[in-house]
N, C-alpha and C positions, 0 to 999 in steps of 0.2 A: 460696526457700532463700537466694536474694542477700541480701535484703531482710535478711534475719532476721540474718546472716552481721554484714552493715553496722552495723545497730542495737549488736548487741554489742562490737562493736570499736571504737565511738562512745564509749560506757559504760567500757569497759576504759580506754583512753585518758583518759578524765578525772577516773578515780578512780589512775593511775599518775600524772597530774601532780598531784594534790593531795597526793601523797606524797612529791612535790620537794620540797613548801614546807613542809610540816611533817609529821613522824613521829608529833608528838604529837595534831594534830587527826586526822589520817588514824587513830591507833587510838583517836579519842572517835569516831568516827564508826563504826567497826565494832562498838565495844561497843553503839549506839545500835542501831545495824542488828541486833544479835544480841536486843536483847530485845524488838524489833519481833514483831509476827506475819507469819508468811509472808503476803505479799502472793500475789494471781493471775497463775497464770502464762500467761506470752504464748506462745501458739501460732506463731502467724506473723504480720509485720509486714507490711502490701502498703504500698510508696511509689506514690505516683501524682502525675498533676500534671508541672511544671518537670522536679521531680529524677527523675521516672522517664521524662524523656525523656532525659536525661544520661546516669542509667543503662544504658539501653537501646543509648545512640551507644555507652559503652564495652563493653559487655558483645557487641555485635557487631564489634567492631574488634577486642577479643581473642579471639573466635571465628573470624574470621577466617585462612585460612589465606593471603590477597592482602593487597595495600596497599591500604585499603579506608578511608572514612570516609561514619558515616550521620547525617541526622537524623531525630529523629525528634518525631512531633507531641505536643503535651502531652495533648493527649482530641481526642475526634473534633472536625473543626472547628477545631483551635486550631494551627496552626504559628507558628512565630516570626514570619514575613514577611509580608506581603500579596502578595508575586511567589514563584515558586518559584526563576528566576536569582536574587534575593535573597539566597533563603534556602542558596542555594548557594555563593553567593562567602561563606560563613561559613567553609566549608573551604579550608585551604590547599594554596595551587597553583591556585586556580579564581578565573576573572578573567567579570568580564560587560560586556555591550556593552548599551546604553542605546540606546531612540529618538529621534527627537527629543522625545518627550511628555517624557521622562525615565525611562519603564518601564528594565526590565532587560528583554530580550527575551531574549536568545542567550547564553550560556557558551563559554568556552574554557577549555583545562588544559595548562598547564603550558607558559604560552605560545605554545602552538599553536592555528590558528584552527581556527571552531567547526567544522570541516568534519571536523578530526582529531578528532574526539568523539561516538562512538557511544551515542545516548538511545535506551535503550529505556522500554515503558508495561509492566507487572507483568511487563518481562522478555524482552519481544515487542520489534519492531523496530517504530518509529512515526513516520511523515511525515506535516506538516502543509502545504498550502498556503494562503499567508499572506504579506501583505507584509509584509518585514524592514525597509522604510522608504522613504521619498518617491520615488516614479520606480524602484521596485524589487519583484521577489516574494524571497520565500524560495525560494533553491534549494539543493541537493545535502541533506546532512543536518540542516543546522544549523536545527533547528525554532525557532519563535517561542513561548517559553515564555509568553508575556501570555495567550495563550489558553485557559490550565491555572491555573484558582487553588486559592490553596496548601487553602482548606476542605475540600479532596474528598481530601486526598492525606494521606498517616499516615506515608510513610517518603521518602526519597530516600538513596541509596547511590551513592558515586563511587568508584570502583575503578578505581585506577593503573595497575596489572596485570594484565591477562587471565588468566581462569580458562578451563576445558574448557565447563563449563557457559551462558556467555556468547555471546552475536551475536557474530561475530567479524568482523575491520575498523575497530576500535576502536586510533588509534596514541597518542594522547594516555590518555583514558580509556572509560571506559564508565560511563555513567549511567544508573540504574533510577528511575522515577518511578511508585512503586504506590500505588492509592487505597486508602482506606479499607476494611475487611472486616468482616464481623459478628463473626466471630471475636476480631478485634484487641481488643475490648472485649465478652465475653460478658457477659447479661443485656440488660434492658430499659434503652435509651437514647434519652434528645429532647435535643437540641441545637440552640441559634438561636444567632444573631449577629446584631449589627446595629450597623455603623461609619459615618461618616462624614468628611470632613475637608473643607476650604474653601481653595481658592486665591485670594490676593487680586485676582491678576493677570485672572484670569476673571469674579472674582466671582461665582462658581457654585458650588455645593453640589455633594460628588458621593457618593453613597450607595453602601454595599458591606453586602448583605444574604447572611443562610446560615438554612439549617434541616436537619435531618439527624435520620436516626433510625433505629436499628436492635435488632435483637429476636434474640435463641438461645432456640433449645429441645432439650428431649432427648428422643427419639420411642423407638418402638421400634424402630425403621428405623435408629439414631444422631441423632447432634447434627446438628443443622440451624439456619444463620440467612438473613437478610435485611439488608443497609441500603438506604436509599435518601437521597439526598439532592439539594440544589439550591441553587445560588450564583446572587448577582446582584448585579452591579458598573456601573452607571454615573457614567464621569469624564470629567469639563470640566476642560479645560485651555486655557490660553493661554501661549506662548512668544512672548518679542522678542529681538532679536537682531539681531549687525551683523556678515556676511563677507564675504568680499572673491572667493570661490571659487579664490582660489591667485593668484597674482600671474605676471606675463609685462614683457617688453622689449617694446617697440615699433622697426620698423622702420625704416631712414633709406635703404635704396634704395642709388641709386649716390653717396650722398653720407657714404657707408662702404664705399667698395671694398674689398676682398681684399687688396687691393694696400697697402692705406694701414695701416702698423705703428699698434697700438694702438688700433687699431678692431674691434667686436664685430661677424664676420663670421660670424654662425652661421647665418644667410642663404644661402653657399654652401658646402652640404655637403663639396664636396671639398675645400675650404680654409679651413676654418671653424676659429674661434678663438676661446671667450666661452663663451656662454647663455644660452637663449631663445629663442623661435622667431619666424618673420615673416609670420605671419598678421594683425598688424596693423600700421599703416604711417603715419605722420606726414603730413601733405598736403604738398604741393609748391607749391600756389598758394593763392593768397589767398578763404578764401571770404566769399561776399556778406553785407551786413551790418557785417564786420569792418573795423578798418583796426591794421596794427604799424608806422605812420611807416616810417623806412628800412629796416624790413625786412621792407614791403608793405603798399601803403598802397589798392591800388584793386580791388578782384574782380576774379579770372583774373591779376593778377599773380604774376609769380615768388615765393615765401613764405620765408625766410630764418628759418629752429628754429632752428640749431647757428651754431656756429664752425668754418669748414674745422681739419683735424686737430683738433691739441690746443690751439685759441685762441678762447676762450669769446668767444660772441657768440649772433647772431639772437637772436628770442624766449625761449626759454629763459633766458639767459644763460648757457648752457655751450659744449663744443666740442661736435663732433659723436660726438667718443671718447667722452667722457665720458657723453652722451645717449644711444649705443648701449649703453651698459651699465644702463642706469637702471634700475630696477623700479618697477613699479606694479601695484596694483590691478586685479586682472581686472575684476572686478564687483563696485565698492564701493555697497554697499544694505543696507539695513535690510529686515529679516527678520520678519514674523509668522505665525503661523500659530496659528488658532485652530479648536478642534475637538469631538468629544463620540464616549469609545467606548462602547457598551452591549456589556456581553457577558454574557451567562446559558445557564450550565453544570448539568448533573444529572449524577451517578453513580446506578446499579442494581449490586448487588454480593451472589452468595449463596455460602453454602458450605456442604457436606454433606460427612458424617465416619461414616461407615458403622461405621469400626472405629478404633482408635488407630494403626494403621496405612495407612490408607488415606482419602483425600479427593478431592473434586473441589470445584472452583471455578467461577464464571462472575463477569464483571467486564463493566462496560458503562458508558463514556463520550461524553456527548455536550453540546458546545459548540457555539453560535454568536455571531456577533462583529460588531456594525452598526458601521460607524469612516465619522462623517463630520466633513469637518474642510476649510478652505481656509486657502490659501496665498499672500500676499502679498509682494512685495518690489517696489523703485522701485529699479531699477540703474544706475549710473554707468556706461554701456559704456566699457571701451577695449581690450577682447578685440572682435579681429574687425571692427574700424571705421579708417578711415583719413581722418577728418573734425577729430580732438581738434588743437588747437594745443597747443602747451606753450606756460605763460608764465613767466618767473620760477624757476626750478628751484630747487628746494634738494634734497643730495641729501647723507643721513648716511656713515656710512664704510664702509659698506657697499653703498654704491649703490642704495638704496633711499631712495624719493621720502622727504625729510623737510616738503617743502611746495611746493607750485606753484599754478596757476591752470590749466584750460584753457579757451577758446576756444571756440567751435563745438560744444561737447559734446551727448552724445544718451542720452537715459534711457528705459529700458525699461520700463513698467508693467506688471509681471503680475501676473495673476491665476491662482488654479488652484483650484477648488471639486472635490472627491473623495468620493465617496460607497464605501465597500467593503462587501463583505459576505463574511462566511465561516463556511461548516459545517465542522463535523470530528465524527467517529465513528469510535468505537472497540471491537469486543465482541472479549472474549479468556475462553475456556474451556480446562478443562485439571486434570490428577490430578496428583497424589503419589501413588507406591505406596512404602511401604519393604516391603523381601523381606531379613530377618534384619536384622543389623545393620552390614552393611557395603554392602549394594546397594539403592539407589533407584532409583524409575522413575519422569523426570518428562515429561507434553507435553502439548502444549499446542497450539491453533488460533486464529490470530487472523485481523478484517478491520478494514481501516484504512482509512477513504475520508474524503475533504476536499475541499472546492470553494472558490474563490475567484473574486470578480468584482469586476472596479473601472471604475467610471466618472468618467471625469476629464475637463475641457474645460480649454483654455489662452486666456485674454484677453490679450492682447499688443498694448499700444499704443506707438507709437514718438513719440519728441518731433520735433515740426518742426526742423527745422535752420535754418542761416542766420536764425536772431531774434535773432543780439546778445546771446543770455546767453553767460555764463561763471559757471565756476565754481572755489570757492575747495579745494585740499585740504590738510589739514593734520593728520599723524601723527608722534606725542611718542614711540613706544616701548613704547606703555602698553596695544595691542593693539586702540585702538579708534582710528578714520581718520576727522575731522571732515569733512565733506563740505557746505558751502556754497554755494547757487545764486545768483546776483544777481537773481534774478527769481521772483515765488512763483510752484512749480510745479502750484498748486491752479486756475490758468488752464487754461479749458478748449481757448483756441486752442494752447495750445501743445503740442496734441497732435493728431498726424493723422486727418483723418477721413474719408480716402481708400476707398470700396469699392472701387476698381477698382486693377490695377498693371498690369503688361505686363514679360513677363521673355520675355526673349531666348539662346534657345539652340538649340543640336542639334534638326533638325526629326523629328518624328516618324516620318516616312514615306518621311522622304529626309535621312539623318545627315549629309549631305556639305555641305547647306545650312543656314544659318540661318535661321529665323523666331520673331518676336513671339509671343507666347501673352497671350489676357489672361486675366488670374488674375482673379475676382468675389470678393468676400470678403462678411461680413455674417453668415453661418452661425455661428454659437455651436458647434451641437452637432455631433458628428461629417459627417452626411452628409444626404439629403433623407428619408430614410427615418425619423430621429429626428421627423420633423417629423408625417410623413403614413401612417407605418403605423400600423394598427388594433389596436393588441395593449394590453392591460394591464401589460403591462412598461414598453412606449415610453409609456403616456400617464401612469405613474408617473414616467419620466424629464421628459416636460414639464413635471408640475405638479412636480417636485424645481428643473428650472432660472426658471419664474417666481418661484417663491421666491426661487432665489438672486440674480436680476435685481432682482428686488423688494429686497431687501438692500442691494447694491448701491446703488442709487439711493437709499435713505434716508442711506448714508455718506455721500454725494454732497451732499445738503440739500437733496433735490427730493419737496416736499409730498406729492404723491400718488403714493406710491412704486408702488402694487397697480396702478393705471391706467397709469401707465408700464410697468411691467413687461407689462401685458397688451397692449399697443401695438407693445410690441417685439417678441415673439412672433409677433403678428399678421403683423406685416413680416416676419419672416424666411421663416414659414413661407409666405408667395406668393409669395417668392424660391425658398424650396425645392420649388415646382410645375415652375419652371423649368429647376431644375440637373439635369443628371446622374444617371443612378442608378447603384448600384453596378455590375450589371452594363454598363452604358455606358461609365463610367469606364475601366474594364477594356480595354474594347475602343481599340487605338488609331487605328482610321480614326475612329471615332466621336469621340469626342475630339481630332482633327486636321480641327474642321471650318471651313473658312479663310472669313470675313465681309470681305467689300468694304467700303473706306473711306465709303461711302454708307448702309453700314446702323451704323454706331458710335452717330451719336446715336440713332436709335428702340433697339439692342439694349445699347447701355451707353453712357443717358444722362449726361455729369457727364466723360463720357471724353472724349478727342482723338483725334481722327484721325492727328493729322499724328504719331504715334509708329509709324502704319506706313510711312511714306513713308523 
């Protein structure tokens, strides 16, 4: 009846402006029209498509009796977006949060975070678990919308306002995410899609596939339908990228007392005056390798950074005021991360309508999500080290590094290979009753279940220290920190190749005492168990990390990367005969088992002794 309503008031409207412009055409055109033959007349006008999803956002926003805003799909299978946070931040007031892929994952409204925003699925209250991003899961309510593509789903509805009818707990908004129903489109329907798109950065294809199809009939029993459908997305992505992970002061010790006015003492909490904190610390003497003429010229000498007070000098060239305040770079590195998610979704959706008055529903969704992806970056430490020289300072007006040199610096190689995996299931049943025309009966049963598992390994190689490099920094304002080494860092010596350390602390078995521990390294995977249990899980994990070793080493330039990786493997896993097992681990007399100076070389060859002495 809209439809029809619209059509003519279309028509009205532009036969009343043809009558602005002239009185005289407007009555040649009615005489025309009078000795016309009546044409056929129009029953009813159905709009579909675009404009009768338009229609539909407005016709429920004025049916509405809350602050409500919907979309809705143009036929089965066709939303505006490829995400469903996409297709949400369309409405005003709704902000999304992005991954690092670039997805929209997550919503918030009205500036509050997504925690304040209750999603429910046809209505029902819906948790996913799911990581919301690197070194993290999804927690409290704020689901991972990547999981849910926009194909399966025909409306979304944000409502500002809570109604009676709604989950309640909702302080920002409430969000309904309902899929597709037979109903929504009565009659025989087939629907495909089939998209792609290409990142140059990857240079991978990534394929976004749909099929959908749904069927009504009218029985004796009532109307009755059926959809069913199935989505299938997988995207290659490549990200690069350069941060610093927040910027920090470095420490100057007693060469910034409390006492000395103008100096950044936020080092002693009770008398503290500045910012920044003193977890990392300037050296006090000269390390090996190095020489700064008179202001330390031989290893183990006194080392001279600053200028007492405010009289620029040592290495730097500033005072030592001036240096406690400086800012730098936590961890300036360059950033990749290169990845693949495959996710393929199906909806099952029926409805039965016994009478005009009464229906039930069933609705059933099911997604899973394979996300494997690895993570690289090469860090400039000066968080948490106390090895860096400053040389040279330059420092803008705000106390932030505009260019210097340091010293003795030390870079982190990591690596991080991530494999995830995630199911999510959804079935929800449930009636409409109307009883006259003022009282409904609605309810509804839902079960919601999601599993998440991630496997992640961390490669962390440290640069040698004391080689005599340095390095150049140099940041314009412009958001990006040129980072210069005097030495190519593609040297393989110039990274440690230590299995064995020796850390020194609080004895296990007797706290009052100190003792050495040697730490073994060499294990890749978690623990000995990755290596040497018999399961089909763990020996999909091994043949996931030969690969990724295999990988690796073709980065590298080393020819027979498969042989290599199968060699490494080999070595660890005779190491991990050796180690530990979890429950050993656990135990700490077990673990506290103390080796005489005479068994070092046969039980950790490549070690010294005299670290126990």
């Amino acid at each position: 009846m809209f439809a029809r309503y619209r059509h003519q008031f279309a028509v009205l409207g532009y036969v009343g402006a043809a009558a602005l412009f002239s009185n005289t055409v407007a009555a040649q055109s009615a005489n025309n029209t009078a000795s016309e033959p009546p044409g056929e007349v129009i029953d009813e006008v159905i709009v579909s498509g675009f404009r009768a999803s338009l229609q539909n956002s407005v016709e429920a926003k004025r049916g509405n009796i809350a602050f409500t805003d919907s979309i809705y799909a143009e036929d089965i299978g066709k939303f505006p977006d490829l995400n469903l946070a996409e297709s949400l931040q369309r409405i005003p007031g709704v902000q999304i949060a992005r991954d690092f892929t670039g997805e929209g994952t997550s919503v918030a409204v009205r500036g509050l975070g997504k925690d304040f925003t209750q999603i429910t699925l046809n209505g029902s209250p819906v948790e996913t678990a799911s990581d919301s991003n690197i070194d993290s899961v999804s927690q409290g309510r704020g689901i991972d919308l990547v999981l849910f593509p926009t194909e399966l789903f025909s409306k979304l509805t944000v409502s500002k306002t809570p109604v009676a009818s709604q989950t309640e707990g909702a302080v920002a908004a409430n969000i309904d995410l309902r899929i597709a129903r037979p109903f929504d489109e009565k009659g025989f329907h087939v629907n495909y899609s089939a998209k792609g798109s290409f990142q140059e950065s990857s240079e991978e294809w990534s394929p976004r596939l749909g099929f959908y199809a749904s069927n009504t009939w009218d029985t004796g029993l009532g109307e009755f339908g059926i959809l069913g459908g199935v989505a299938y997305s997988d995207r290659s992505y490549r990200s690069d990228g350069f941060n610093t992970i927040g910027f920090t002061t470095v420490g100057l010790g007693p060469r910034c007392p409390f006492t000395q006015a103008g100096c950044n003492t936020q080092a002693n909490p009770n008398t503290a005056q500045g910012y920044g904190n003193s977890s990392q610390a300037w050296p006090t003497t000269v390390p090996a390798g190095y020489s700064f003429g008179a202001n330390g010229a031989t290893a183990g000498d006194p080392l001279t950074v600053c200028g007492p007070g405010s009289t620029p000098g040592g290495t730097s060239g500033l005072s030592c005021n001036d240096l406690s305040y400086s800012v730098w770079p936590r961890l300036a590195r360059p950033d990749s991360l290169v990845g693949e998610r495959e996710t393929t979704s199906g909806i099952l959706a029926m409805q039965w309508a016994p009478s005009e008055n009464l229906s039930f529903f069933f609705d059933s969704l099911y997604s899973e999500a394979d996300h494997v992806y690895e993570r690289n970056d090469l860090n400039l430490a000066v968080r948490s080290t106390n090895t860096n020289v400053p040389v040279n300072v330059e420092l803008d007006d705000n106390n932030v590094v505009r260019r210097a040199t340091l010293a003795n610096p030390q870079w982190l190689n990591e690596n991080r290979p991530y494999d995830e995996d995630t199911d999510f299931i959804n079935l929800n049943s449930g009636m409409e009753w109307k009883i006259g025309e003022k009282f409904t009966v609605d309810a509804s049963a839902t079960y919601n279940h999601s599993d998440f598992f991630r496997s992640t390994n961390t490669y962390l190689f440290n640069s040698v220290l004391n080689s005599g490099i340095t390095v150049d920094i140099e940041a314009n304002g412009d958001g990006v920190i040129k980072v210069t080494p005097s030495q190519d860092l593609n040297n393989t010596n110039f990274w440690t190749d230590r299995l064995f350390g020796v850390w020194v602390t609080a004895a296990l078995d007797d706290p009052a005492t100190s003792r050495p521990y040697l730490l073994q390294g060499g294990l890749d995977l978690p623990d000995r168990e990755y290596y040497l249990e018999d399961s089909p899980r763990m020996a999909s994990v091994r043949k996931e990390f030969a690969a990724h070793v295999a990988r690796t080493l073709r980065l590298a330039g080393v020819a027979d990367a498969d042989a290599g990786a199968a060699a490494i493997v080999a070595l660890e896993t005779r190491m991990a005969r050796v180690h530990a097992s979890r429950a050993e681990s656990i135990d700490v007399l077990k673990a506290n088992n103390r080796w005489k100076r005479e068994e070092f070389p046969r039980r950790a060859p490549g070690g010294s002794a005299r670290a126990t002495r």
